[in-house]
N, C-alpha and C positions, 0 to 999 in steps of 0.2 A: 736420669735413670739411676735408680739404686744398685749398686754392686756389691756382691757377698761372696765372699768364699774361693773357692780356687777360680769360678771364672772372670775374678778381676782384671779389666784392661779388654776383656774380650770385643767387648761391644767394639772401642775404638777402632779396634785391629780391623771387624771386619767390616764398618760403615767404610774407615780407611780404602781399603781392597773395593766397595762398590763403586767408592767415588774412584780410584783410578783407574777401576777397568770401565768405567762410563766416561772416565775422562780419554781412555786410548781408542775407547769404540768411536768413539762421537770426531776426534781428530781423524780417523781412516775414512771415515763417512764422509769429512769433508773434502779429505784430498781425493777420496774415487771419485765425487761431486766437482771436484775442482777440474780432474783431468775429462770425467766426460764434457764439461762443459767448453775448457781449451777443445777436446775432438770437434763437436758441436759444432763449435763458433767459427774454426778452421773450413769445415764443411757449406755452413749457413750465409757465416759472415757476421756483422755486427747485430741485427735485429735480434739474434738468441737473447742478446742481454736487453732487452726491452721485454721479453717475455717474462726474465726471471725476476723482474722487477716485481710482481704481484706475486709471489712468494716471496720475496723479500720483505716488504710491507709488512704483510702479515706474522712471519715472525719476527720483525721488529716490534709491531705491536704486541704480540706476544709476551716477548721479554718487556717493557714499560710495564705494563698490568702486573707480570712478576715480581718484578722493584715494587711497583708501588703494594703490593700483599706482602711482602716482607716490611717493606720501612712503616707501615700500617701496625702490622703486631709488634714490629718492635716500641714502638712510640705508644702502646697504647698501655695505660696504667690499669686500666680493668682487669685485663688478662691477667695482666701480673699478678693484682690482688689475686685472683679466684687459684691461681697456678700456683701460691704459696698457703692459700687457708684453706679451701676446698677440702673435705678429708677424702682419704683416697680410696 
C-alpha cells in the first residue's frame, strides 16, 4: 500500500491493533473452550474427547489448506509479475 502525507505508519498501527485484539479474542475463546470442556469431561468422563475429535479434524484440516494457499501465492512468480506491472 502507498502512504502519503500525515497518515504515514497508520495502516501498520491499525492492522497491528486487529491482529492483537484477534489474537487476545481467539486466546479467551480457547481457555472458556478449554474449561468447559475440563467441566464436561469431569461430568461425562473420558468419551467427551472422542466427541471433540471431529471438530478437531476439521479445523486441522482447515489450517493445512491455509498453509498450503499461502505457501501457493508466495511461490508463485505469475502473481508477482502482474502485482509489479499491472497498472493500477
Amino acid at each position: 500500500m502507498q502512504e502519503i502525507g500525515k497518515t504515514k505508519g497508520w495502516f501498520a498501527v491499525g492492522i497491528g491493533l486487529i491482529v492483537a485484539g484477534g489474537a487476545i479474542y481467539g486466546l479467551l475463546i480457547l481457555l472458556g473452550i478449554g474449561f468447559a470442556i475440563n467441566q464436561a469431561s469431569a461430568e461425562a468422563g473420558a468419551p467427551i474427547w472422542a466427541v471433540l475429535l471431529i471438530p478437531g479434524l476439521v479445523a486441522l484440516g482447515f489450517l493445512v489448506l491455509l498453509a498450503k494457499v499461502i505457501v501457493d501465492r508466495l511461490n508463485n512468480a505469475e502473481d508477482d509479475h502482474y502485482s509489479k506491472t499491472v497498472d493500477k
